[in-house]
C-alpha positions in Angstrom: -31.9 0.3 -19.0 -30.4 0.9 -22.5 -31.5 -2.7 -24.3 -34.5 -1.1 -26.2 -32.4 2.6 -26.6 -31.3 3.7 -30.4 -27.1 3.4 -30.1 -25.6 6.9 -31.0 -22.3 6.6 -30.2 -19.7 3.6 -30.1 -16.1 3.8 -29.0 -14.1 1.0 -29.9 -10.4 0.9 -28.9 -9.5 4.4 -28.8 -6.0 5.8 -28.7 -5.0 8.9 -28.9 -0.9 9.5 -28.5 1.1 12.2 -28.7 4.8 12.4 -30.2 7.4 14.9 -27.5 10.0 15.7 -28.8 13.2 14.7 -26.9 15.0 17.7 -24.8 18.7 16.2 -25.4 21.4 18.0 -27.7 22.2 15.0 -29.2 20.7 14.8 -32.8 20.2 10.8 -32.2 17.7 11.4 -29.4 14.3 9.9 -30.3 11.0 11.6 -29.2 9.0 10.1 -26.7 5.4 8.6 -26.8 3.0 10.1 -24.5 -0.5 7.7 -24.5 -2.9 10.0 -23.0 -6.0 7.8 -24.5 -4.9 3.6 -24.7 -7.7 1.6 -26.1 -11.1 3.1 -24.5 -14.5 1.3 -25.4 -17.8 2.9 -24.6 -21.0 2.8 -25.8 -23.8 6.0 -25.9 -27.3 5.7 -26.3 -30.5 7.9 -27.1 -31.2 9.7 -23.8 -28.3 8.5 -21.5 -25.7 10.1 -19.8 -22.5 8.6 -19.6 -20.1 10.2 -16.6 -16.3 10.1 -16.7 -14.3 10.7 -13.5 -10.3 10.4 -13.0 -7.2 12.7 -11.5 -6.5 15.5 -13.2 -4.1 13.7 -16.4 -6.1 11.0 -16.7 -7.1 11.7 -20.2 -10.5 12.5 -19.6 -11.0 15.8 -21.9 -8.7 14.4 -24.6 -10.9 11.1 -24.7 -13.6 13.4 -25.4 -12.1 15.9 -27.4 -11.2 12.8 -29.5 -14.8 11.6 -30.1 -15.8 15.1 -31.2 -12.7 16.0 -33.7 -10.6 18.7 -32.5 -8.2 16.2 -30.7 -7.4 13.4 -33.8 -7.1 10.1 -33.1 -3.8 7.6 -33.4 -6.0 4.4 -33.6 -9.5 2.8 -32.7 -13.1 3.6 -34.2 -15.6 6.8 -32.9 -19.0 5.3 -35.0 -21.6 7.7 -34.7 -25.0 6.2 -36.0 -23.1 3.5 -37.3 -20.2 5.6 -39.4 -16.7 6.0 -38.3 -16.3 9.5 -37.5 -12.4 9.4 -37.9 -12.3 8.1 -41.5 -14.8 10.7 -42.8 -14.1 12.9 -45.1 -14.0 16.8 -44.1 -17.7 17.7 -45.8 -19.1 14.3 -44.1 -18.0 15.1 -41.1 -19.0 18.8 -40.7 -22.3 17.4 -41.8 -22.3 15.6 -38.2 -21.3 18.3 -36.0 -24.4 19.6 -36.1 -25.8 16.3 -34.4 -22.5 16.8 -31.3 -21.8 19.5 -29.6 -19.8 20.7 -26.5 -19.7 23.0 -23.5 -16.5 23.8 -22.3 -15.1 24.0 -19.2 -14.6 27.8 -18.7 -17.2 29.8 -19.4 -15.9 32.9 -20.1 -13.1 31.8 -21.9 -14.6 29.6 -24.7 -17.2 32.6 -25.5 -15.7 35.5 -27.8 -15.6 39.0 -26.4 -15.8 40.7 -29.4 -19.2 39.1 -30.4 -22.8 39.8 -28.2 -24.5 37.2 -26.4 -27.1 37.3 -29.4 -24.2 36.7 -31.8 -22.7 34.0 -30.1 -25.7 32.0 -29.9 -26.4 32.5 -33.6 -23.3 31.5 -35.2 -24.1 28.2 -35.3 -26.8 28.6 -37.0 -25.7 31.5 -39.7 -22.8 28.5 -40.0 -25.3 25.4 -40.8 -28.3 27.3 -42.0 -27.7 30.6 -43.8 -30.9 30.2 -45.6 -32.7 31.6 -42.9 -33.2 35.2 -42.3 -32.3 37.2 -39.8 -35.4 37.5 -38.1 -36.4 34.3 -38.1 -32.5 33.6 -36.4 -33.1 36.3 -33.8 -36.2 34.8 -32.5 -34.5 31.2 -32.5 -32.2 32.8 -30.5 -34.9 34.4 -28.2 -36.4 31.0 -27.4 -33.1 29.4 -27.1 -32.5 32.3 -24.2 -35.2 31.8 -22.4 -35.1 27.8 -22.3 -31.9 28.0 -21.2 -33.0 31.0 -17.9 -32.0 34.1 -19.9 -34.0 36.4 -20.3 -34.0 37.8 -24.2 -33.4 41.5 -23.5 -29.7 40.8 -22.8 -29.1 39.7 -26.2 -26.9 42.7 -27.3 -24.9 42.5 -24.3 -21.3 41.2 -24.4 -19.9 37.6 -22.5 -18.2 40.1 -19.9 -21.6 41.5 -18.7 -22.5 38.3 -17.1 -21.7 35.9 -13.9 -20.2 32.6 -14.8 -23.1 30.7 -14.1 -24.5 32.8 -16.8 -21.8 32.4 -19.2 -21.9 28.9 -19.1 -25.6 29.2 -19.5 -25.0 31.3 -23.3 -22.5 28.7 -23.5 -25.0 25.7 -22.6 -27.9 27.9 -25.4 -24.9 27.9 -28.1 -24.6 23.8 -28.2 -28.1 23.5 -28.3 -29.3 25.9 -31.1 -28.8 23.4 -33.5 -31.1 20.7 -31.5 -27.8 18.5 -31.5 -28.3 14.5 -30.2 -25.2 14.4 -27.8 -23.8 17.2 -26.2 -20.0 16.3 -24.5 -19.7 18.4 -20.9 -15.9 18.9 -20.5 -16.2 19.8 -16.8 -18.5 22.4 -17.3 -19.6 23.3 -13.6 -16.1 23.1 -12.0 -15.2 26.9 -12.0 -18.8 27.5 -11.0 -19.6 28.1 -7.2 -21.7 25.0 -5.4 -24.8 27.0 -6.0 -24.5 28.0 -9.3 -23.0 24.3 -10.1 -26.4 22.6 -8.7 -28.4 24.8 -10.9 -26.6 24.8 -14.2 -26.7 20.7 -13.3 -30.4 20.8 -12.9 -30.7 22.3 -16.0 -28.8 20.1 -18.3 -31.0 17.1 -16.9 -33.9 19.2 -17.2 -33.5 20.0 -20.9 -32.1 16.3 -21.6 -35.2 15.0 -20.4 -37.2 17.5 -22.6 -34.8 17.5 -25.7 -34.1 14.0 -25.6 -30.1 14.5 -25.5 -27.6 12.1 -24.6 -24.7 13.5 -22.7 -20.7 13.0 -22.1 -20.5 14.6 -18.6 -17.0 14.9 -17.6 -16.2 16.0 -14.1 -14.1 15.9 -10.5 -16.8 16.5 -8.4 -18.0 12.6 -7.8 -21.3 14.2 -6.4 -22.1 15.8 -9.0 -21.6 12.5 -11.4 -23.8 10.6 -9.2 -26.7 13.0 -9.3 -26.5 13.1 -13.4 -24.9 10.1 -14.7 -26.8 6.8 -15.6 -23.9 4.9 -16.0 -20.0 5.9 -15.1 -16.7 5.9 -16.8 -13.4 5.6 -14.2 -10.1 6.7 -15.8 -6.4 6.1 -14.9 -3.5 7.2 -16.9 -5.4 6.6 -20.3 -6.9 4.0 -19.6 -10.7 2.9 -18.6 -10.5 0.9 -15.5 -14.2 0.5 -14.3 -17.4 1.0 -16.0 -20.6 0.9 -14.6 -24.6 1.4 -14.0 -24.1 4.4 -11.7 -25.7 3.0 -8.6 -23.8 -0.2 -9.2 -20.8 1.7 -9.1 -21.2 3.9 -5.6 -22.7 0.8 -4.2 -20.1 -1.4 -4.8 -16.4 0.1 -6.2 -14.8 -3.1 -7.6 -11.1 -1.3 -8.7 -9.0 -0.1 -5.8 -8.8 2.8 -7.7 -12.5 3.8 -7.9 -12.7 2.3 -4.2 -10.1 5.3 -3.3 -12.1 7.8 -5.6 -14.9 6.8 -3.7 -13.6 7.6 0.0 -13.0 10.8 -0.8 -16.4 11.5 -1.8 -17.9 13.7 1.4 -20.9 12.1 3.5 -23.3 14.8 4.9 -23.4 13.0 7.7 -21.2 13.9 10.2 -21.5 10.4 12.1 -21.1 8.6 9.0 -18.3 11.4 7.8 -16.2 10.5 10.8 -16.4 6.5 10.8 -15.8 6.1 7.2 -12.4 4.8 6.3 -10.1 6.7 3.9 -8.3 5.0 1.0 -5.0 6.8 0.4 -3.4 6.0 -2.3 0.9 5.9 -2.3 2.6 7.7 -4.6 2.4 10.1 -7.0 0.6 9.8 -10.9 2.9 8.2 -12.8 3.8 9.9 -16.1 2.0 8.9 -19.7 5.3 9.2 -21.2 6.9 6.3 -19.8 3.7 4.5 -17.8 4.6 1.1 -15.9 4.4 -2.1 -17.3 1.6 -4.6 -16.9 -1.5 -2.6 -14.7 -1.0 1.0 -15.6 -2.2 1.3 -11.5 0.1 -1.2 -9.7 2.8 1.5 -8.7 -0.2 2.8 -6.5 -2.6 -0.4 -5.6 -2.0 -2.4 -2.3 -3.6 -5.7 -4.2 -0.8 -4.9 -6.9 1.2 -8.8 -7.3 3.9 -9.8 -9.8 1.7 -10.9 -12.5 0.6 -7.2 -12.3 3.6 -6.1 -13.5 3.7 -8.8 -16.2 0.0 -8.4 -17.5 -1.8 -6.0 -18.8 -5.7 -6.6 -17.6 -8.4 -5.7 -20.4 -12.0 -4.8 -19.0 -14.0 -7.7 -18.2 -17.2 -7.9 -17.0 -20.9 -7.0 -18.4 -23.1 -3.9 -19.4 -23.9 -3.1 -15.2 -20.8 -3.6 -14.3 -17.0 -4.2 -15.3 -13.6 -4.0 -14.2 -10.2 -3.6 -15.6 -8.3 -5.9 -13.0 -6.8 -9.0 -12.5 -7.9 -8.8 -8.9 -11.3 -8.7 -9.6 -13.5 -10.6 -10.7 -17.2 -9.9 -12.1 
């Protein structure tokens, strides 16, 4: 699917971990290490979009908060077009920002109340391009609007005039104003209603097709991954456990984990709903600060072993399909 595809974006090893300092009195105490990214690999290319599911602590927005720049890095390599994004120097790398973008996961919280819709869609652009006039920014701003299903007679009103559906909408016509080549989604239909989710959905693949964009689509809702995603990303305490073609992946889970991801997905069925069998996992998330030895997952897996707790599996496999297990096998 992705052989004859330009490569935007490769990942190689990143970590990103984050010094706490220790609660105790005594002035010896040494701060703790939380690893909320440990060594991820991906790989992006022209057109694709790369989904990335996990519980809530998983590390899935500061994965991608690292790739873009506002989380920095402790290790590994983000090469964009073939540069290292985290060795660039400030000017180089606001250069590139035009080229990634991202839509956040509240709405109305990432747009500025102060500012009107027309404003807020413009500012990249009076940013990157303040050669251009204000005319000619208006009516970039105007077509921007209406691609994105707003119509361009609201542009003097203000973020708190609008549903959320159409907030994320101004936010959706704000990334793309600069005609950006990847776009990272940090969740960006969960405080949405079903509806309103479907639609804002449709119209990120919609304008991907048309703009050519690749996306990062981060997201719960393993429904909504499946309808977008070409291939998937599965997180677990920092770390990348399965990767896969998306049919490859809801076909055929390989890591308990994603298996128990999986059951909890809801069949429309009702016949099918009621037969299917549940994988509940034991246990609660352990903490990033001090995460088990060996698998990262064994505390929770009923394959888990003693050389789980011994080794720590790296993830094996090929560009359909790998796992990060020394259960499995590809």
């Amino acid at each position: 699917m992705s052989e004859n595809k330009p490569l935007l974006l490769d990942v190689k090893d990143l970590k990103v971990h984050f010094s706490i300092a220790s609660k105790s009195l005594w002035p010896w105490s040494k701060a703790s290490n939380l690893k909320a990214v440990d060594g991820v690999n991906i790989r992006l290319y022209e057109g694709e979009t790369l989904g990335v599911v996990g519980e809530s602590g998983c590390g899935k927005s500061t994965f991608a908060r690292a790739i873009i720049g506002l989380v920095e890095a402790t290790d590994g390599d983000v090469m964009w077009l073939g540069q290292d994004l985290t060795k660039m120097q400030e000017v180089q790398r606001r250069e590139t920002r035009k080229d990634i973008q991202m839509i956040f996961q509240d709405p109305l919280a990432s747009l500025n109340p102060r500012m009107t819709v027309g404003d807020i869609i413009a500012e990249p652009l009076e940013t990157f391009y303040p050669q251009l006039d204000a005319e000619e920014v208006k009516d970039r701003v105007k077509a921007m609007m209406a691609k994105v299903g707003l119509l361009p007679n609201v542009i003097n009103r203000y973020p708190h005039e609008f549903s959320g559906g159409q907030c994320q909408r101004i936010g959706i016509a704000r990334a793309l104003i600069l005609k950006p080549r990847m776009i990272i989604c940090d969740e960006p239909v969960s405080a949405l209603d079903v509806s309103i989710q479907a639609q804002v959905v449709n119209l990120l693949k919609e304008l991907q097709k048309e703009l050519k964009l690749s996306l990062v689509f981060i997201a719960h809702d393993l429904s909504v991954v499946k309808h977008i995603s070409d291939r998937v990303l599965v997180m677990y305490l920092g770390n990348a456990v399965e990767l896969a073609e998306s049919k490859a992946l809801f076909a055929d889970p390989k890591h308990p984990y994603t298996r128990a991801l999986m059951s909890a997905v809801p069949i429309p069925d009702p016949k099918l709903e009621r037969r299917k069998k549940i994988v509940m996992l034991e246990g609660d998330l352990p903490s990033p600060i001090s995460p088990p030895s060996g698998c990262v997952f064994r505390t929770r897996c009923p394959q888990a072993n003693e050389a789980c707790a011994s080794t720590k599996p790296t993830i094996q496999g090929n560009d359909v399909h790998a796992v990060s297990c020394l259960q499995v096998s590809i």
